[in-house]
DRENZA-844142 format. One record per residue (C-alpha): residue number from 1; residue in one letter; x, y negated, z negated. Coordinates in Angstrom, 3 decimals. Example, Ala and Ser with C-alpha at 12.3 -4.5 7.8 and 13.67 -1.06 7.14 Angstrom:
# DRENZA-844142
marro num: 1, residu: A, px: 12.300, py: 4.500, pz: -7.800
marro num: 2, residu: S, px: 13.670, py: 1.060, pz: -7.140
This chain:
# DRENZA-844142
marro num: 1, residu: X, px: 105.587, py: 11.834, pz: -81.992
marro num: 2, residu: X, px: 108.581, py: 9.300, pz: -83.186
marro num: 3, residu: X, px: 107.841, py: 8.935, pz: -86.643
marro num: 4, residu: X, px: 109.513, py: 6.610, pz: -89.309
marro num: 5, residu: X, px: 106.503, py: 6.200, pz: -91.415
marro num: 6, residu: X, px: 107.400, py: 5.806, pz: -95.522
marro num: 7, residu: X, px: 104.772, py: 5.475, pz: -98.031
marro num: 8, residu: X, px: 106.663, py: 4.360, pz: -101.384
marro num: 9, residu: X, px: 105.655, py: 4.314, pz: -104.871
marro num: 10, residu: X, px: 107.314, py: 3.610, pz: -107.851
marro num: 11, residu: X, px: 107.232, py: 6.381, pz: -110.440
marro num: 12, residu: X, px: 108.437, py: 5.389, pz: -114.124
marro num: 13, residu: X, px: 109.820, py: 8.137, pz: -116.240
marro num: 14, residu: X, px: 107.730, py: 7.593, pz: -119.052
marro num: 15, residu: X, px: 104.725, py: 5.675, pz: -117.779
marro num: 16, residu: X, px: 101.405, py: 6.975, pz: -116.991
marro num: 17, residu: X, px: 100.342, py: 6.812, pz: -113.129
marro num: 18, residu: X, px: 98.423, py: 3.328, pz: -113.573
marro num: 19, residu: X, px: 101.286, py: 1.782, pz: -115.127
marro num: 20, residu: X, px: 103.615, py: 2.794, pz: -112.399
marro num: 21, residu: X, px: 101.407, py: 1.314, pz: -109.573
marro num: 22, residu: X, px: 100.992, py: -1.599, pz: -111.638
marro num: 23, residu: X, px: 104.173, py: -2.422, pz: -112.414
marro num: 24, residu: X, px: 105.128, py: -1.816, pz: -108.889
marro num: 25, residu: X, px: 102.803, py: -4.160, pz: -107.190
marro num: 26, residu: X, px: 103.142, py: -6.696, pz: -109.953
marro num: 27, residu: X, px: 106.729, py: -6.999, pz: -111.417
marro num: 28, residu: X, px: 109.184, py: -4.759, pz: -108.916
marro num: 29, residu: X, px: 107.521, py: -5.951, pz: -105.718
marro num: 30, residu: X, px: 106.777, py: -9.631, pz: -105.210
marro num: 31, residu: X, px: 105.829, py: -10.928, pz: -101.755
marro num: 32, residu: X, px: 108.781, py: -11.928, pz: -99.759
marro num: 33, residu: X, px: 109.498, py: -15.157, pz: -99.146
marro num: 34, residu: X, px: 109.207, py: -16.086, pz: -94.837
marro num: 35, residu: X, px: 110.412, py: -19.695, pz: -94.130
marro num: 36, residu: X, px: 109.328, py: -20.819, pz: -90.591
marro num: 37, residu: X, px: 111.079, py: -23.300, pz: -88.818
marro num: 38, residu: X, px: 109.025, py: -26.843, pz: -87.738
marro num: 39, residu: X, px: 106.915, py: -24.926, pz: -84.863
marro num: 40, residu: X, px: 105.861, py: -22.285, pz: -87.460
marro num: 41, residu: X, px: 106.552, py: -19.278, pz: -85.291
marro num: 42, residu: X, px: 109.844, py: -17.334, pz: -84.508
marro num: 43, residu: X, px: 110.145, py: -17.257, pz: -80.511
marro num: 44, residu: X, px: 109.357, py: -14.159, pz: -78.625
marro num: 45, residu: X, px: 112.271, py: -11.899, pz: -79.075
marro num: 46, residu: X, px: 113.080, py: -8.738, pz: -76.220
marro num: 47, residu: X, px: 112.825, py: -5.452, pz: -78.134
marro num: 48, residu: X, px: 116.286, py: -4.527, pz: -79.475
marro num: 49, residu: X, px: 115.988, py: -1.051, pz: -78.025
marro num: 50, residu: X, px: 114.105, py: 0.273, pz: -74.516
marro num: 51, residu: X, px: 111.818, py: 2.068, pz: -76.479
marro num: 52, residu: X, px: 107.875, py: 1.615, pz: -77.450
marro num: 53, residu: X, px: 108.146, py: 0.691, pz: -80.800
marro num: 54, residu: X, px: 109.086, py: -2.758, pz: -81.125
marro num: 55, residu: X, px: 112.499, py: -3.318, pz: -82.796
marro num: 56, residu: X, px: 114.631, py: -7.113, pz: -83.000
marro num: 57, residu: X, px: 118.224, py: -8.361, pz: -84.217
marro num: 58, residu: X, px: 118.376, py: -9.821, pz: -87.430
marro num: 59, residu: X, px: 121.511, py: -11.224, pz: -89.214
marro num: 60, residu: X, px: 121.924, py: -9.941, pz: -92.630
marro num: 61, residu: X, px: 124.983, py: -10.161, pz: -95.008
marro num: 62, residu: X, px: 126.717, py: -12.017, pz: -92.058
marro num: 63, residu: X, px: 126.100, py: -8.628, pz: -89.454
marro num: 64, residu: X, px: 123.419, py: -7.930, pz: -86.790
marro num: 65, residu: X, px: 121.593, py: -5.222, pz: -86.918
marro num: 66, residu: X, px: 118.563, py: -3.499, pz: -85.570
marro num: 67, residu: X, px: 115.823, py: -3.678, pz: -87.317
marro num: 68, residu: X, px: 112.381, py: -1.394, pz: -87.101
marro num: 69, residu: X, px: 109.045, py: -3.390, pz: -87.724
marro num: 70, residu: X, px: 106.892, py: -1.136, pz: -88.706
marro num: 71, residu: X, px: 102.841, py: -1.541, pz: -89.603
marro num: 72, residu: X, px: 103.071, py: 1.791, pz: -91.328
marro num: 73, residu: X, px: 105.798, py: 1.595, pz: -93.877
marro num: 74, residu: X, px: 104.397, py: 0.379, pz: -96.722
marro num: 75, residu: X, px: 107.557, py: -1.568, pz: -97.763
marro num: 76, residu: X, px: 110.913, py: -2.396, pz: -95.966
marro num: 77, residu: X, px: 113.444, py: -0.324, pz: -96.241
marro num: 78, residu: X, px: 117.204, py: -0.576, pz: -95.834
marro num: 79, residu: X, px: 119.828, py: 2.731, pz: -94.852
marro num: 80, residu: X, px: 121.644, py: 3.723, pz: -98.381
marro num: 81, residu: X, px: 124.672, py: 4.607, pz: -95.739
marro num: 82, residu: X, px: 124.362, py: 0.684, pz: -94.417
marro num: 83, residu: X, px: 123.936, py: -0.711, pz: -97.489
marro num: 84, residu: X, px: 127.070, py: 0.996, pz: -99.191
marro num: 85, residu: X, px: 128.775, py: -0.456, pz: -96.561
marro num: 86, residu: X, px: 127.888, py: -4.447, pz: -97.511
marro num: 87, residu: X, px: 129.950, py: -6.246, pz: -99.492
marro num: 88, residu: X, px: 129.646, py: -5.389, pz: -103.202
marro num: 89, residu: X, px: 129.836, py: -8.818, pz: -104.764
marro num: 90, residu: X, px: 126.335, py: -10.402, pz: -105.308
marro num: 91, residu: X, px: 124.722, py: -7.519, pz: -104.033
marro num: 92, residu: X, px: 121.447, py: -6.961, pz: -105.702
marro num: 93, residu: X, px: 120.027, py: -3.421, pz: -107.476
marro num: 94, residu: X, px: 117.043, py: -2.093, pz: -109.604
marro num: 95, residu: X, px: 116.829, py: 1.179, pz: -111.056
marro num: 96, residu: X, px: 113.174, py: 1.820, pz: -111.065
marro num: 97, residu: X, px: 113.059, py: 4.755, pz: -109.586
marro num: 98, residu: X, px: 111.889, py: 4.987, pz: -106.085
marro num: 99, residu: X, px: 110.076, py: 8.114, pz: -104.683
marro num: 100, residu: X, px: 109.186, py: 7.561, pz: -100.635
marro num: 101, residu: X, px: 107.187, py: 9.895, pz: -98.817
marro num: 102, residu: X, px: 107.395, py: 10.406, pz: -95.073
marro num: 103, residu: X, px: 105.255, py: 12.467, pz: -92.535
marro num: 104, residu: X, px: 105.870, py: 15.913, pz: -92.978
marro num: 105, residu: X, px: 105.625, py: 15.977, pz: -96.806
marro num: 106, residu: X, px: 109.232, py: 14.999, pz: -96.807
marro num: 107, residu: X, px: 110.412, py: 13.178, pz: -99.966
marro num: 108, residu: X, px: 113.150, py: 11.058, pz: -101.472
marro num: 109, residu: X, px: 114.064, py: 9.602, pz: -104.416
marro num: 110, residu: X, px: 116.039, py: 6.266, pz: -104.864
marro num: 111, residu: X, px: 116.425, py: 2.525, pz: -105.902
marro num: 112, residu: X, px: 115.500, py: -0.594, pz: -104.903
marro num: 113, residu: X, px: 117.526, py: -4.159, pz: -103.755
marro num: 114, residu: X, px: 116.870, py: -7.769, pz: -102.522
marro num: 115, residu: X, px: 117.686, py: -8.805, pz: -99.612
marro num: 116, residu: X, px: 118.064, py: -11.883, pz: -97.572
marro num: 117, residu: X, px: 117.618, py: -11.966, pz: -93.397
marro num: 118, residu: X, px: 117.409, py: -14.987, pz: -90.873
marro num: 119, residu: X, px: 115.838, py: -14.349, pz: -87.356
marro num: 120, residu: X, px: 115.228, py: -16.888, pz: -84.762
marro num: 121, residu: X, px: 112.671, py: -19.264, pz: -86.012
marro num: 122, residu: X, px: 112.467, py: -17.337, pz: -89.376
marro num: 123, residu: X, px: 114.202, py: -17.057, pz: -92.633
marro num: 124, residu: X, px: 113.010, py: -13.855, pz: -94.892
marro num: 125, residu: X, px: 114.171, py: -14.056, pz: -98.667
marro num: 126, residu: X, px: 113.324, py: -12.167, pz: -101.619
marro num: 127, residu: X, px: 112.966, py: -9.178, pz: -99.743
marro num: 128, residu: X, px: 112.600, py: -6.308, pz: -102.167
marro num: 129, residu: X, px: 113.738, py: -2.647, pz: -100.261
marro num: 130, residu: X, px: 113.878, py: 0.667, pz: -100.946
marro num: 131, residu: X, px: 117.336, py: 2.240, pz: -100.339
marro num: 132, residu: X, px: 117.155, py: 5.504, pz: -98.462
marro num: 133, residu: X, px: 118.587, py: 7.624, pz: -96.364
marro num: 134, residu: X, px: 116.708, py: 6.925, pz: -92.785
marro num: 135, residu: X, px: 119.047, py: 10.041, pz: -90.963
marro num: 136, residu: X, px: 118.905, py: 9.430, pz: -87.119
marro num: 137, residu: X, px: 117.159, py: 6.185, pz: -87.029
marro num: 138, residu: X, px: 120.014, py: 4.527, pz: -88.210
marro num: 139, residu: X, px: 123.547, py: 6.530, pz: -87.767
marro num: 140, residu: X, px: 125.943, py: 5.645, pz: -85.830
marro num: 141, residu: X, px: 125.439, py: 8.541, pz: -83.223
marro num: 142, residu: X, px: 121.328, py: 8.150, pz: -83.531
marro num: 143, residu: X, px: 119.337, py: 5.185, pz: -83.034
marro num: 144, residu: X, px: 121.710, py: 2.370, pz: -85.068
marro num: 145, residu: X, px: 118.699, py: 0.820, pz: -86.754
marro num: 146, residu: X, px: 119.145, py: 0.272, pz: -90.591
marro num: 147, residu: X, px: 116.628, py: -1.545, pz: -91.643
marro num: 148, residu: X, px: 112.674, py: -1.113, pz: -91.596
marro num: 149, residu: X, px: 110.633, py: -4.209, pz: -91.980
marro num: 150, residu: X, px: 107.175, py: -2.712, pz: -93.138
marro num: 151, residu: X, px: 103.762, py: -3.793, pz: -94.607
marro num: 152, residu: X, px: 105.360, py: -6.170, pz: -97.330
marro num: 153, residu: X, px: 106.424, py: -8.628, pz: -94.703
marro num: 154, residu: X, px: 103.904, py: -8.190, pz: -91.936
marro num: 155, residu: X, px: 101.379, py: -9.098, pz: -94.683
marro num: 156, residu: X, px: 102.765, py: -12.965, pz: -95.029
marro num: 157, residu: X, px: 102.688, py: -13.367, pz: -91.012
marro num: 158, residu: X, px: 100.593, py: -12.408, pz: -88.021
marro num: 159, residu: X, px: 102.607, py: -9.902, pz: -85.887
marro num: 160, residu: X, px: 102.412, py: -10.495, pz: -82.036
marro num: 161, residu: X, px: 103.473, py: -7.812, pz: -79.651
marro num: 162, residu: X, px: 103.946, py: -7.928, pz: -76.031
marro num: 163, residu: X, px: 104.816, py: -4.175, pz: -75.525
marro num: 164, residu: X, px: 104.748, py: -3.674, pz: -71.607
marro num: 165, residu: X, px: 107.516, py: -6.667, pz: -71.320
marro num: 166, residu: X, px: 108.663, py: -5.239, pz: -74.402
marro num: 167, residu: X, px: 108.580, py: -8.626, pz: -76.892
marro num: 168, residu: X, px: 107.661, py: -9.651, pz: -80.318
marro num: 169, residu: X, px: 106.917, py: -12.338, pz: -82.375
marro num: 170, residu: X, px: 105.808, py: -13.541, pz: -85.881
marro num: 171, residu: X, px: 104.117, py: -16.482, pz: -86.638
marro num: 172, residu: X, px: 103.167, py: -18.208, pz: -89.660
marro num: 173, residu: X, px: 99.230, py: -17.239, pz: -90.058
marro num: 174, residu: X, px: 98.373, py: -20.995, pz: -90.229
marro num: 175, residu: X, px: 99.719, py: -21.465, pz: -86.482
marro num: 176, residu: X, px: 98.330, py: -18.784, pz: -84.978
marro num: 177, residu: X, px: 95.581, py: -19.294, pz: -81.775
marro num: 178, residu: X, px: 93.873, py: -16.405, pz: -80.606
marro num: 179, residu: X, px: 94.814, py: -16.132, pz: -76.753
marro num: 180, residu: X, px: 91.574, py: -16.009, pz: -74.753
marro num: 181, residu: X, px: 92.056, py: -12.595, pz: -73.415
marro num: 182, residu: X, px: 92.633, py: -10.778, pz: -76.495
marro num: 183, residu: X, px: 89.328, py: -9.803, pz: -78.007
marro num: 184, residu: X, px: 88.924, py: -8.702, pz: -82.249
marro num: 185, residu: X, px: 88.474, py: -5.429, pz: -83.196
marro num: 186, residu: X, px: 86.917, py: -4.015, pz: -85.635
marro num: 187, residu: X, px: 89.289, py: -2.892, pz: -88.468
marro num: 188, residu: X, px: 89.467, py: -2.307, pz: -92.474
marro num: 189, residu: X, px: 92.326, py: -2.691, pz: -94.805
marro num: 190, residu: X, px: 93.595, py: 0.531, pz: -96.663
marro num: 191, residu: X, px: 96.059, py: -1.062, pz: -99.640
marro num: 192, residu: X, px: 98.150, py: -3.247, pz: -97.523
marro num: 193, residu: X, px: 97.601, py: -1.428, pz: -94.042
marro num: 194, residu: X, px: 95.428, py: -1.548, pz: -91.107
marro num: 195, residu: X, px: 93.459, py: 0.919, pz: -90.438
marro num: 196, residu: X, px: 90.835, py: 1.933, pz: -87.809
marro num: 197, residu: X, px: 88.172, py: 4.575, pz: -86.267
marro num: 198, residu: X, px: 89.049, py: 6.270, pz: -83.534
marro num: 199, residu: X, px: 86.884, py: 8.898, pz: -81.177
marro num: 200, residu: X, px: 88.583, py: 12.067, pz: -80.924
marro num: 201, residu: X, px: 86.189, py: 14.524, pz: -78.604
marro num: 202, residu: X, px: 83.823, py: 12.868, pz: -79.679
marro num: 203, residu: X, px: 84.286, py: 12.296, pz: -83.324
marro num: 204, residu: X, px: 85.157, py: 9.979, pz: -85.958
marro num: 205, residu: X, px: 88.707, py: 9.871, pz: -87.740
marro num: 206, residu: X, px: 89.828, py: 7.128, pz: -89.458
marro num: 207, residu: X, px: 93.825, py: 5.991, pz: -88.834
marro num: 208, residu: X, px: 96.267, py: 3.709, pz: -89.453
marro num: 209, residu: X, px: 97.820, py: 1.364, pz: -86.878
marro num: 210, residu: X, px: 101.164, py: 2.160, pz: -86.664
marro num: 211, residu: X, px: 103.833, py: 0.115, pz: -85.077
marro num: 212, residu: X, px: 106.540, py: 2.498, pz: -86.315
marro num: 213, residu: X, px: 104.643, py: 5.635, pz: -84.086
marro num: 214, residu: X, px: 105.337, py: 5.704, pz: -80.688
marro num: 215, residu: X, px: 102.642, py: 8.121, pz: -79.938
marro num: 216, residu: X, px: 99.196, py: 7.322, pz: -79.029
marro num: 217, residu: X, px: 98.072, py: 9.567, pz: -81.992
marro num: 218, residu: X, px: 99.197, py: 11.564, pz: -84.596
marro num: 219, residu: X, px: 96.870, py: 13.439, pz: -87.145
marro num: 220, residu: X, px: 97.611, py: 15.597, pz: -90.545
marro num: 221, residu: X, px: 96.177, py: 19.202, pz: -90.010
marro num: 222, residu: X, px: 93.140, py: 18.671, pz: -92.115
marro num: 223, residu: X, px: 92.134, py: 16.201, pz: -89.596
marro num: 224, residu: X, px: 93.261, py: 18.154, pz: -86.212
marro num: 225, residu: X, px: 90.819, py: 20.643, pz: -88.057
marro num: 226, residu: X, px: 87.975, py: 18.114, pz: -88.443
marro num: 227, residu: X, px: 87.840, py: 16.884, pz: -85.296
marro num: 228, residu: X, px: 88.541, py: 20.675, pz: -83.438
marro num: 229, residu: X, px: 91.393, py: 20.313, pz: -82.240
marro num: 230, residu: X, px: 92.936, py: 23.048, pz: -83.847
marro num: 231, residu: X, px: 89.853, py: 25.292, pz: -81.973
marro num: 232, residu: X, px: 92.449, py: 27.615, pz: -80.145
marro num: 233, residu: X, px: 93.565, py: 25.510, pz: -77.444
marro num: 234, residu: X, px: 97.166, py: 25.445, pz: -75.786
marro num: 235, residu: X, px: 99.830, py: 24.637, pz: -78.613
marro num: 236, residu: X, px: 103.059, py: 23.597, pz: -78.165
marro num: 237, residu: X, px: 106.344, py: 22.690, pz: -80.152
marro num: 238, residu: X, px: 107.674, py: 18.855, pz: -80.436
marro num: 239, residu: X, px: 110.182, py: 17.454, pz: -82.753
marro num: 240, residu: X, px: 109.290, py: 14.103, pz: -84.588
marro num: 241, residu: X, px: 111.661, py: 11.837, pz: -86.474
marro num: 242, residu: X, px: 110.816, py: 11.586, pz: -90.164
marro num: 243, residu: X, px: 112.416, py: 10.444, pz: -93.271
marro num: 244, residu: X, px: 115.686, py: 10.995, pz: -93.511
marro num: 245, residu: X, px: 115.822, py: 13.636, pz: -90.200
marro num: 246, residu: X, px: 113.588, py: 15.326, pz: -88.037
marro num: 247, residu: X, px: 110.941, py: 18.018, pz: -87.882
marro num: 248, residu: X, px: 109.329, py: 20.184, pz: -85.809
marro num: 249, residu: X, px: 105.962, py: 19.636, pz: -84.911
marro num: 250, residu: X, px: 102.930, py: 20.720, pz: -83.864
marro num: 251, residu: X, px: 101.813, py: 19.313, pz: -80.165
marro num: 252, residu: X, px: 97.514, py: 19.641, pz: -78.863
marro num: 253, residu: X, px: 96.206, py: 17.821, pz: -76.220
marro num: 254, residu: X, px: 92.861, py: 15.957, pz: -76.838
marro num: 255, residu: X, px: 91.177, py: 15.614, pz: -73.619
marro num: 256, residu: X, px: 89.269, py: 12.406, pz: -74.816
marro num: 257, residu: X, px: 90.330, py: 9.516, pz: -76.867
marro num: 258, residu: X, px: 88.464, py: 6.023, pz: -77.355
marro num: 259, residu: X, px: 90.154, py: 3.123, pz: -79.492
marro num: 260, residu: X, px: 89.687, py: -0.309, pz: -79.246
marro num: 261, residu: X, px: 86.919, py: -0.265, pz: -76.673
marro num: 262, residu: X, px: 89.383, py: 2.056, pz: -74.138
marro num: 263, residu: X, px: 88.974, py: 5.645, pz: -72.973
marro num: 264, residu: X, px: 92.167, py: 7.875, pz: -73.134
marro num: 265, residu: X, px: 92.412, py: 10.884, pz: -71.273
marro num: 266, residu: X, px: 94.517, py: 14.144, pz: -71.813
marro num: 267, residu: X, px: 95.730, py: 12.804, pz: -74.878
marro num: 268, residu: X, px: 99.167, py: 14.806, pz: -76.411
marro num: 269, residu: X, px: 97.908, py: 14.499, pz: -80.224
marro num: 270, residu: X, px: 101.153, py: 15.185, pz: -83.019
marro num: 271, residu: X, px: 100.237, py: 17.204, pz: -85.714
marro num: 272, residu: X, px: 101.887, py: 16.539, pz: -89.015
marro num: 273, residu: X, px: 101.890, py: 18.175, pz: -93.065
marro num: 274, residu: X, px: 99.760, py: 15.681, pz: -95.127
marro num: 275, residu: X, px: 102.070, py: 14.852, pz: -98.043
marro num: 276, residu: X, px: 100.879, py: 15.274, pz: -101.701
marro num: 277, residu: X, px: 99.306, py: 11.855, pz: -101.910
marro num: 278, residu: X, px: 96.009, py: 10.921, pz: -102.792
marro num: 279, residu: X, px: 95.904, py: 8.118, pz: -100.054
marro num: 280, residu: X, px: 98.615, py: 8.860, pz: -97.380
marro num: 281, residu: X, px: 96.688, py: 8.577, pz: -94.237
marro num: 282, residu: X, px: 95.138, py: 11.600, pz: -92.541
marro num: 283, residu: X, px: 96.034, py: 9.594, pz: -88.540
marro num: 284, residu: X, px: 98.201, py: 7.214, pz: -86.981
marro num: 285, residu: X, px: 97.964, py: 4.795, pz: -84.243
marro num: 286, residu: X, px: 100.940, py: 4.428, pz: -82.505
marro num: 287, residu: X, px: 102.806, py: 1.985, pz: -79.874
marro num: 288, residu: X, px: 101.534, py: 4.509, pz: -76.814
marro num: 289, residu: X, px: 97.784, py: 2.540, pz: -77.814
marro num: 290, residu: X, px: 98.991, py: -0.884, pz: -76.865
marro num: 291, residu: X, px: 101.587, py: 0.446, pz: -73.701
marro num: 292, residu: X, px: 99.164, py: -1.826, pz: -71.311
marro num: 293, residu: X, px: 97.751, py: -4.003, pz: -73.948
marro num: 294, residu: X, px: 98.661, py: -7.153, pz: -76.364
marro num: 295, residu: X, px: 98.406, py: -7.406, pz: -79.768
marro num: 296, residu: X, px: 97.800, py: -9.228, pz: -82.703
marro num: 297, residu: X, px: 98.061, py: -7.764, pz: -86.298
marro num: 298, residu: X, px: 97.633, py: -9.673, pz: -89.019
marro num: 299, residu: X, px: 97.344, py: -7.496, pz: -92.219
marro num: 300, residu: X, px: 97.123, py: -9.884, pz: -94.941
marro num: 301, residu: X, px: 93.445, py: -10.689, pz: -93.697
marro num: 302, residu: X, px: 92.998, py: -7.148, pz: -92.075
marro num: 303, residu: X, px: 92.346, py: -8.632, pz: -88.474
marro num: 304, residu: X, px: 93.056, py: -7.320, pz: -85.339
marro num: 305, residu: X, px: 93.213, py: -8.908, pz: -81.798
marro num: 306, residu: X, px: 93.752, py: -6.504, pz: -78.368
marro num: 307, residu: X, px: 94.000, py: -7.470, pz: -74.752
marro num: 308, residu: X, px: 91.872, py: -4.713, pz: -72.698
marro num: 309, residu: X, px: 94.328, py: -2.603, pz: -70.449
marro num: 310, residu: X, px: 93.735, py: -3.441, pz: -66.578
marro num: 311, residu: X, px: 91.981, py: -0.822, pz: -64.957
marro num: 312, residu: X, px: 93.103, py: -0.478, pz: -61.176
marro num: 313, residu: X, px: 90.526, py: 1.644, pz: -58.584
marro num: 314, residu: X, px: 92.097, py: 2.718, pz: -55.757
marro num: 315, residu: X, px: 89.613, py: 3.761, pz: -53.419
């Protein structure tokens, strides 16, 4: 499973827990600022990589780069690499410490900045990120994208994807018209994420939608053991990207998977260490979901629209 997922939290020195989260959601992180041009939508934009999860070019301090959006981060996040490389004048820091999580139990400390990006269509200011170190995803001799646009932006806008011709859009919330063919689904808000119930052999487990997963499924251990997958079946190893590197994983195959009204068979189900957080999510729903499908996110008002996958009988 191809995971960038980061959950950050702020964590002041000398402030008791409900301070911290506080004075992150209220004073450290406003809501970005998106500025849509007249039609209120960007255009649809090709994927900036062949790959499932959907990434797009953005200009930012005057260069392109690639840039990751991704349901499951709950805030952007910019490459500390990259960003020592902008210019210096003007550039933007706050200490608050920053301590980011990632699939595995993987964690980092650092700070914060504000940054600026323009798009087709779309202008995205007062962008607070967290500056890490994203490893592979964005070196030079890895994947070459910097920049992580997570649950802080996708909250202002309604996120369309298009994954089998491999485009994306965001549009202004206002402006968007559900196409015919794509049908709501039932899903609840966790915080600032999507989340949703998923059949796995036949039961429940609850998981995040996860545009930064390109897996059909992923699932901490506690949950693997809930649902039996972890029964004795075939294992195998995998290697996942996570913060700042890669791990190696646990692989099981799930012989039945329904989400969104759709069947899956012989499912390959990641297995992942549940970090030490109180509300990091026990499963994620990745791009693999949607790989016939279209999709509509919109997180702010925890909706979700999905085209149903075309089933061909050859008889």
């Amino acid at each position: 499973m191809n995971r960038r997922n980061l959950l950050l939290r702020a964590a002041g020195l000398l402030a008791v827990a409900g301070g911290a989260w506080w004075a992150r959601d209220h004073l450290l992180w406003p809501k970005p600022r998106l500025i849509f041009g007249p039609d209120g939508a960007a255009p649809w934009l090709p994927y900036a990589r062949p790959s499932l999860t959907p990434t797009v070019r953005v200009m930012l301090e005057g260069r392109e780069v690639l840039a990751l959006i991704d349901s499951g981060a709950q805030y952007s996040v910019i490459d500390r690499t990259f960003f020592d490389s902008l210019p210096a004048e003007g550039r933007s820091l706050f200490d608050m410490p920053l301590v980011a999580y990632g699939v595995g139990g993987g964690a980092q400390v650092g700070r914060g900045t504000s940054i600026s990006l323009t798009l087709p269509g779309l202008t995205i200011t007062e962008l607070r990120a967290g500056i890490l170190n994203l490893g592979p995803l964005a070196s030079e001799d890895g994947l070459r994208t910097p920049l992580i646009l997570g649950q802080d932006v996708l909250g202002e806008a309604v996120l369309a994807l298009d994954p089998a011709k491999k485009y994306a859009r965001l549009l202004h919330r206002d402006v968007f018209v559900r196409p015919p063919d794509l049908i709501e689904t039932l899903v609840n808000k966790q915080g600032s994420a999507l989340t949703a119930v998923l059949a796995v052999e036949g039961r429940d487990v609850r998981a995040i939608i996860d545009t930064g997963a390109s897996g059909l499924l992923g699932l901490s251990r506690n949950a693997a053991e809930e649902v039996g997958l972890l029964d004795g079946r075939p294992q195998r190893e995998g290697t996942s990207l996570v913060l700042g590197g890669s791990m190696r994983s646990t692989v099981v195959e799930a012989s039945r998977v329904t989400f969104a009204d759709h069947l899956y068979q012989r499912v390959d189900v990641g297995v992942f260490e549940q970090p030490p957080l109180p509300n990091f999510p026990g499963g994620l729903v990745g791009m693999e979901a949607f790989a016939d499908r279209r999709v509509a996110l919109d997180l702010g008002e925890g909706r979700m629209h999905v085209s149903q996958p075309l089933d061909l009988t050859v008889g």
